[in-house]
N, C-alpha and C positions, 0 to 999 in steps of 0.2 A: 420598512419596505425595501431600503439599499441594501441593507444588511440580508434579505433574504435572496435579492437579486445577485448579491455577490455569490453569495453561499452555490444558491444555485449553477453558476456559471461556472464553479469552482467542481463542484460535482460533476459538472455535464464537461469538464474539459478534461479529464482524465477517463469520461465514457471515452471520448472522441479519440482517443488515443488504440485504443480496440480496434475503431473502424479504419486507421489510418495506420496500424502495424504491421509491417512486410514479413515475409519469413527469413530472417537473417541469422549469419555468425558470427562471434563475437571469442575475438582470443585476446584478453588482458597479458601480455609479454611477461605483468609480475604475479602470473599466478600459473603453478602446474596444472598443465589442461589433460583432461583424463576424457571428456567429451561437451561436447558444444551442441546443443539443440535448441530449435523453438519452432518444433515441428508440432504444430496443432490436432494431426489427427492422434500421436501419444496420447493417453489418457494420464498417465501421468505429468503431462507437460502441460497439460489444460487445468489441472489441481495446483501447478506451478504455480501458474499465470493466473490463476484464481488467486492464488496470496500476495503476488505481485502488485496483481491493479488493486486489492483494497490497500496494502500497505501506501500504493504510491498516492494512491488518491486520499486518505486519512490523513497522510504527511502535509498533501497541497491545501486541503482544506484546515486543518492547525497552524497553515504555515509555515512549516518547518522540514522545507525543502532538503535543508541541508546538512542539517544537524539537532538530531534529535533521539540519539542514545549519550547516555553519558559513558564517562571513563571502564566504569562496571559493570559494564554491558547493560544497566536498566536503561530501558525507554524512555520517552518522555508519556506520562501516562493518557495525559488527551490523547494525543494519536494514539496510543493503544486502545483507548476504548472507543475513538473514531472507526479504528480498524478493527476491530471486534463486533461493533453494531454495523459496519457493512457488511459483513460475515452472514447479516442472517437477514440480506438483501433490502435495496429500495426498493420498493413497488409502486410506482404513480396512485396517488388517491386514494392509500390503504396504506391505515393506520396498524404497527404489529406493539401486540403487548408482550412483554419478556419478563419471567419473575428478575426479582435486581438479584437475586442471592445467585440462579445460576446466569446470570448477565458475571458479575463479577467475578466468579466461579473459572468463566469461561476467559475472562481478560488475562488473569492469573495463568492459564494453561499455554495461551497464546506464545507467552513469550518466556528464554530460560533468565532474563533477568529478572524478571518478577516475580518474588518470593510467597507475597502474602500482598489482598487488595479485596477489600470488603467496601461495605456501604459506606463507612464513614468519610472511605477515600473517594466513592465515586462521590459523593456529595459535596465535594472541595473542587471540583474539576465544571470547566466552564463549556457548557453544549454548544456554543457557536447557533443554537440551534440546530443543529442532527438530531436531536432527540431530546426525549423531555424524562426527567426521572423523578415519578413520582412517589416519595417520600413514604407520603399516610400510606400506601396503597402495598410500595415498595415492588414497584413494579418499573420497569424501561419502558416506552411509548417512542416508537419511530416509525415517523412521518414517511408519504410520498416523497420523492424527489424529483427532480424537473432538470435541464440542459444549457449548455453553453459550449461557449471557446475561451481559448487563451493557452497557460502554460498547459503541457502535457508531459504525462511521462510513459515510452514508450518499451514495454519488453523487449530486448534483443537476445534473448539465448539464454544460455546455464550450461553450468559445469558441476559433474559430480565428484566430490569431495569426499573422505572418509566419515564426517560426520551427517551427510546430505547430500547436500548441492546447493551453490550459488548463483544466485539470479543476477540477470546484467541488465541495466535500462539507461536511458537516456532523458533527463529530461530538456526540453525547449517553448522555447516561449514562442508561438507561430505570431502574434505582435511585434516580435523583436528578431526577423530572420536571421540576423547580420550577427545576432549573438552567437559565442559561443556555448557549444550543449554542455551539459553538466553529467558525467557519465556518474551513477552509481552498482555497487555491489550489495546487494541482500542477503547472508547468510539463514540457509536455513533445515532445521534436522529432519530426520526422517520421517519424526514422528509431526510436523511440520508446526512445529516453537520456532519463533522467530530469533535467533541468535545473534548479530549483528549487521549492522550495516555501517559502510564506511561510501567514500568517495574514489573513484579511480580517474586518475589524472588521462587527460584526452593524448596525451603523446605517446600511452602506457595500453592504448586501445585501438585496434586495426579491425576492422569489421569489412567482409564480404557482404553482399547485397547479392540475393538471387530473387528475383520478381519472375513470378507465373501466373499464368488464372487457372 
């Protein structure tokens, strides 16, 4: 029952991150800025920010804030397939069933370090409970989700790149004000594969702040 309470809280605290994100700018110093947005009525900036919050919130709920690609650009696969099964939405109190062949089909597409990722692999991979994968049936089973606080990770902008565009966020711990944020960059292509992510140092990040209603 802790373990569901956490999970939950861990879910709902990167919702809260949506309801509690400004429209801001964001110029990393070490990176050529071609253009800066996180301007929501884009339609494409809202398909951005659709890959943003599940990658951020898949990371929080795995755990692995801060490093979770390796050297070779693959991911770590739990959070890939956290953030694949949020892909195809929480809905409170509705249960969705997914064949596993295009569940894993789909994880593989997701990202360009993942070459090859079949049943055998999701079967080795630990669900935190997000979802349950049933085997005999061969089928994904993902559950309602439910709400919380605590750390959050907030979109602040993108920059478009030759191969895409990169995402910019923030996360912080609203428990821990006094901390310092933990800025990241998400690399990601056109066809929107998840390419890399790394860390951008806070002295290396100047953001504007514009609030309106």
């Amino acid at each position: 029952m802790k373990k569901s309470k956490n999970l939950k809280g861990k879910i709902g605290a990167v919702m809260l991150s949506l309801v509690l994100a400004l429209t801001m700018v964001v110029t990393p110093s070490m990176f050529t800025t071609k253009s800066v947005s996180a301007d929501e009525e884009n339609t494409e900036n809202v398909k951005s920010q659709k890959i943003f919050d599940n990658w951020t919130m898949a990371a929080q709920i795995a755990d692995k804030t801060t490093n979770y690609f390796d050297a070779d650009g693959t991911p770590d696969l739990q959070t890939a397939v956290f953030y694949t099964e949020l892909q195809y939405g929480i809905k409170p109190n509705t249960n969705e069933e997914i064949k596993a062949e295009d569940f894993c089909k789909k994880v593989k597409d997701n990202f360009t370090g993942i070459k090859s990722f079949t049943e055998a692999d999701l079967a080795k991979i630990n669900p935190l409970g997000m979802y349950t994968y049933d085997q005999e049936n061969h089928k994904i089973i993902i559950p309602g989700g439910g709400a919380g606080s605590g750390l959050i990770c907030t979109f602040i902008g993108q920059n478009e790149v030759n191969f895409g565009n990169v995402k910019y966020g923030k996360w912080k711990d609203l428990a821990v004000p006094s901390e310092e944020p933990y800025y990241i960059a998400l690399d990601v292509k056109d066809n929107g594969q998840i390419k890399a992510y790394r860390e951008i140092k806070s002295e290396d990040v100047s953001v504007d702040v514009d609030i309106y209603r």
